[in-house]
N, C-alpha and C positions, 0 to 999 in steps of 0.2 A: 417511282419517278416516271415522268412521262415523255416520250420523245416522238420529235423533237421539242426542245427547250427554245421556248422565248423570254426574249426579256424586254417590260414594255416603257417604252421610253416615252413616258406621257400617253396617249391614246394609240401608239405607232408600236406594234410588234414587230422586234430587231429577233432576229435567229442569234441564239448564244454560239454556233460555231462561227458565223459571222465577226461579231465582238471579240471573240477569241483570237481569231484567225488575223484582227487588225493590230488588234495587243500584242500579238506573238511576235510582228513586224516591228510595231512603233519598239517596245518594252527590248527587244535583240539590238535593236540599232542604236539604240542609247546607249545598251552595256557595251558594244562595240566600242562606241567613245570613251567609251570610260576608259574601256582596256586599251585604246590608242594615245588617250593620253596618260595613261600612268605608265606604260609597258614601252612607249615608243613603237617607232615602226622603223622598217627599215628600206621602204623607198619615199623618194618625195609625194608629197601631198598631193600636187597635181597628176601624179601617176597613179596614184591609187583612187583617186577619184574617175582616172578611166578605168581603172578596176576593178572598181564599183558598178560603174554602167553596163562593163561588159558583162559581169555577174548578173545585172540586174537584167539586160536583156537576153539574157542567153539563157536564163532560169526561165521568166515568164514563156519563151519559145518552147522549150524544153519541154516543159511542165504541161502542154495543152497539146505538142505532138503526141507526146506519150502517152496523155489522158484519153486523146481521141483514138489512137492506135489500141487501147484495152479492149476495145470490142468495134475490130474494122468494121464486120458487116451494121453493124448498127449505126458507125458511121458513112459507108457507102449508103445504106438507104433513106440516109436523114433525108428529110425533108427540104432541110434548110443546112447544107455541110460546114459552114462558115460558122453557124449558131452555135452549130454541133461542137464544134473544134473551139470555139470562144468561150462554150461550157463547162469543154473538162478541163482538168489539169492533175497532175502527181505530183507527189513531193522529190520521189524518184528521180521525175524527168526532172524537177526544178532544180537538183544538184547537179548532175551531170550536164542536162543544159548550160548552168549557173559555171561550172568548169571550163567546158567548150570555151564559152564567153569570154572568161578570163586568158585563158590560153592562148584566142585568137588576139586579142589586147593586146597582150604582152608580145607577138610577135610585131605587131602594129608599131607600138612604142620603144620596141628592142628591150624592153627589160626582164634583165636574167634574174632576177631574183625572184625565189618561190613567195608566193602571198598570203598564201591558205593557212597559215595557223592564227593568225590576228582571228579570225571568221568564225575559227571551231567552235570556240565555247560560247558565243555569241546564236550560233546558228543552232546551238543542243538547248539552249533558252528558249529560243523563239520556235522551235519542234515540238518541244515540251508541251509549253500555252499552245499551239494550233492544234496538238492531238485533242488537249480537251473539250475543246469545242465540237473536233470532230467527234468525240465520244457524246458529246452534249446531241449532237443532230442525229444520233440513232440509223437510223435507217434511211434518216432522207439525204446521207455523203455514201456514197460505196467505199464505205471504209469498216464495215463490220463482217462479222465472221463467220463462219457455216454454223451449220446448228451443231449444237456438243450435249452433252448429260453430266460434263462436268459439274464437281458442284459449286462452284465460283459462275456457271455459265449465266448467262444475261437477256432479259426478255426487253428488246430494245425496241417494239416497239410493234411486232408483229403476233406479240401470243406463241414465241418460239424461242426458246433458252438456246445463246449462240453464244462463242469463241469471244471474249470480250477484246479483240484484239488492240484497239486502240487505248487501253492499260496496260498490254501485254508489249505495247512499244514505247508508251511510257515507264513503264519500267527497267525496260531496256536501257533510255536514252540515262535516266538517272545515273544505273549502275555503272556506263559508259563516261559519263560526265567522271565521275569518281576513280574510274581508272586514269582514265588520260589526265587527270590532275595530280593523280601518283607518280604514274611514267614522268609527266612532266619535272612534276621535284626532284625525282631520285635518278635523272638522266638526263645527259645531256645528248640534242637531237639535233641532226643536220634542219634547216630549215625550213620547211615544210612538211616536217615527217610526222608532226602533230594532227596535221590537216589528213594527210594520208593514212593516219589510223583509224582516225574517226571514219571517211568514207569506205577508208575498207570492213570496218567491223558493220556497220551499217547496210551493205550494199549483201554483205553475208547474212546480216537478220533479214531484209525484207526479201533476201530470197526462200528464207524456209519459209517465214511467217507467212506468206501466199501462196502458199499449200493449203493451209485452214482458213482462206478467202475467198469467197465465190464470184465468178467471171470468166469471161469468153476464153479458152486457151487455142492456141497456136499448134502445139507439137509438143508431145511425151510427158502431156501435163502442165503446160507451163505456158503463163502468160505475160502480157504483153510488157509487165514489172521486172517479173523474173529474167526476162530474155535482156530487157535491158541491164539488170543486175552483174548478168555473166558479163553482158559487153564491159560495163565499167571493172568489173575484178579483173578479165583477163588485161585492160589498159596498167594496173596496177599488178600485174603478174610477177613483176622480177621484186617487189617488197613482200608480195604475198610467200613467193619463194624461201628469201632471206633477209629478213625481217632486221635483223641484226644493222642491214644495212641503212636503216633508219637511225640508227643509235651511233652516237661519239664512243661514248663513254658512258660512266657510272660516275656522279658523282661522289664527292669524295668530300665528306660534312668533318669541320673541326668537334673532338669532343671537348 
């Protein structure tokens, strides 16, 4: 396989992460509907439509601080800073951005009700489709891994067997998918505590998994993902604590 992957749409070469990365959006937001209208929701429609925006803006922000803060000096000496900052983006910053967003909303419109689990399984969809792509672009997304001699490791594109990281986080999101739709069945959860499993288990992989990623780091090893990683766990510190306090109950199935 050769990387990066295009795919030609008539005489017009489209990059497969591209494609992906559109699919992963359109293909989540559907299933979204879906789940909204078989599952219900539980604020009005017009409020969650600002819910949505503030998601949607506060991800895109997020997502391009974050990106440009991975390697400050490279963005202090850009040429063109603005380029710079409109070029990156994280998936990282896009959730916790994507959070921020919501939160400030909901103070805006006064509603107290948690939002975040409609999103979950919607948002591990559309993660899913975007990593492949970014596994599809190889070397040309900074999303692959240091070099390894494992023997699954991966010549993405440079003549050097590396960390296939971005199957190593699809695999993750799967086996995560598969959890939280266990928990889900077999307990009953205060409302939003679906949403808050998924970022907390999440926010715990991509801090190990950028240890075997290469990039500019900050202090004690750790860069500019991992730092924001800790900010989000410690925000969720009293679940990380006691977990328990997520959970009602245990369902209780007739035989």
């Amino acid at each position: 396989m050769r990387f990066p992957n295009t795919l030609y749409v008539g005489h017009y070469p489209l990059l497969l992460h591209s494609a992906f990365e559109f699919a992963g959006i359109f293909i989540a937001f559907r299933y979204y509907l879906w789940l909204k209208k078989k599952q219900g929701d539980i604020i009005q429609s017009e409020r969650r439509m600002f819910v949505i925006i503030g998601a949607s803006l506060g991800a895109v922000l997020g997502a391009r601080v974050v990106g440009s803060l991975e390697n400050l000096p490279a963005w202090i000496n850009s040429a063109s800073p603005w380029l710079y900052f409109f070029g990156n983006k994280t998936l990282v910053g896009g959730l916790l951005g994507g959070l921020a967003g919501v939160e400030l909303v909901k103070i805006m419109i006064r509603e107290k009700q948690n939002t975040g689990d409609l999103f979950t399984f919607p948002l591990l969809l559309g993660m899913i489709i975007g990593r492949l792509g970014c596994f599809f672009a190889g070397l040309h997304e900074e999303t692959y891994g240091l070099p390894s001699h494992m023997p699954w490791a991966l010549d993405l594109g440079d003549g050097t067997p590396r960390h296939p990281v971005t199957l190593y986080e699809i695999l993750f999101l799967v086996l995560l998918w598969i959890v939280l739709a266990r928990v889900k069945k077999n307990y009953l959860l205060f409302p939003g505590a679906l949403f808050k499993m998924f970022l907390i288990s999440y926010l715990l992989f991509r801090l190990c998994l950028d240890f075997i990623k290469p990039g500019w780091r900050y202090c004690f090893g750790l860069g500019t993902i991992q730092l924001v990683c800790i900010a989000g766990l410690l925000y969720y510190a009293k679940y990380i604590l006691n977990p328990r306090s997520l959970i009602v109950s245990k369902r209780e199935y007739a035989r």
